[in-house]
C-alpha positions in Angstrom: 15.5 -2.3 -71.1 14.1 -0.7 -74.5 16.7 1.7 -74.4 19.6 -0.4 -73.7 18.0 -2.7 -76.9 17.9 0.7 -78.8 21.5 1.6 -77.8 23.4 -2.0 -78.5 21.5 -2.4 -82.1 22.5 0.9 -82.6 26.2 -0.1 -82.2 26.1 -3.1 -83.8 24.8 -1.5 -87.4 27.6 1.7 -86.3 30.3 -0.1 -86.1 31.7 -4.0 -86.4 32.3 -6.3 -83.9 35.9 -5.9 -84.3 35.9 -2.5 -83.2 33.5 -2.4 -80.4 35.7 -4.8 -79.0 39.0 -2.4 -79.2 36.9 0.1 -77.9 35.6 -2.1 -74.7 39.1 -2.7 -73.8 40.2 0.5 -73.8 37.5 1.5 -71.9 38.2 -1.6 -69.3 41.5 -0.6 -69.1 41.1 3.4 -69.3 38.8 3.0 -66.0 40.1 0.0 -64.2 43.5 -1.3 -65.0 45.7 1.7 -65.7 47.5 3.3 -62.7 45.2 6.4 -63.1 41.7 4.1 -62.5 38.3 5.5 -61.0 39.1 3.8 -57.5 42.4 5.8 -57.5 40.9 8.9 -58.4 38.0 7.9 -55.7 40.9 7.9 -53.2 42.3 10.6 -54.2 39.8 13.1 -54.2 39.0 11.7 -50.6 42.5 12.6 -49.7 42.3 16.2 -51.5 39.2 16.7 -49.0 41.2 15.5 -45.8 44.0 17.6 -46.7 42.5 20.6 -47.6 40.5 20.2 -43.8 43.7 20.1 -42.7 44.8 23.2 -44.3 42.0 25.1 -42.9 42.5 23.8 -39.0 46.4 24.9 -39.1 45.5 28.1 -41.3 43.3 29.2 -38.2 45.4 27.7 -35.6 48.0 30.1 -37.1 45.9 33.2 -36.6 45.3 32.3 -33.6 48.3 32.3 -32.6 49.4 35.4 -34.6 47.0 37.1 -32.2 48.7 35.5 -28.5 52.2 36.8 -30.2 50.9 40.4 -30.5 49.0 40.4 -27.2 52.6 38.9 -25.9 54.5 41.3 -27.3 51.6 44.1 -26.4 52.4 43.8 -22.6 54.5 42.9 -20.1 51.9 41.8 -17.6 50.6 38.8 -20.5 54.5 37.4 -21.2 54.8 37.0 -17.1 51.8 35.1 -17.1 52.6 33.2 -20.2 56.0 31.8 -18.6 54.1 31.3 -15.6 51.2 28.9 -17.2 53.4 27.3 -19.3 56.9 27.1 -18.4 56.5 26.7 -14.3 58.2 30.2 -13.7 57.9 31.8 -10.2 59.1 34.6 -8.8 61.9 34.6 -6.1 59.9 34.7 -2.8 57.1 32.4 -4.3 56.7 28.7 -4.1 54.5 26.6 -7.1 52.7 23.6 -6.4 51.6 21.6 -9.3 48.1 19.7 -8.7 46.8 16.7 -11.4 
């Protein structure tokens, strides 16, 4: 409490009442009335966070799936397979039965 004492007589003798009160509204509405406020800028750096997590998932899903292109492209045997898994592909003299 000594300090805060310290700090507001401080003021006081600094500057007159007329201008700590300009400069407590500016302050008010520097921090909690403009459209750039602290809770703003709260939210905003919490989106920044959950978008830059977001950049790293698809920035890794994207090597990832860099690396299933070149094995596709690699070989012959891994394409068959690939329409097979995914796109029900058989070959003539097979039948496919799907199980869930």
């Amino acid at each position: 409490m000594g300090i805060f004492r310290s700090v507001f007589n401080y003021l006081i003798t600094r500057y007159t009442k007329i201008q700590l009160l300009i400069i407590l509204v500016i302050l008010v509405f520097a921090f909690f009335i403009s459209e750039s406020n602290i809770f703003s800028r709260f939210s905003y750096d919490a989106k920044i966070m959950e978008l830059n997590g977001q950049i790293e998932y698809y920035r890794n899903k994207t090597i990832e799936d860099k690396q299933k292109l070149e094995e596709l492209h690699s070989d012959k045997d891994r394409i068959e397979k690939f329409a097979r898994e995914n796109y029900l592909m058989k070959r003539p003299n097979e039948d496919v039965f799907i199980i869930e």
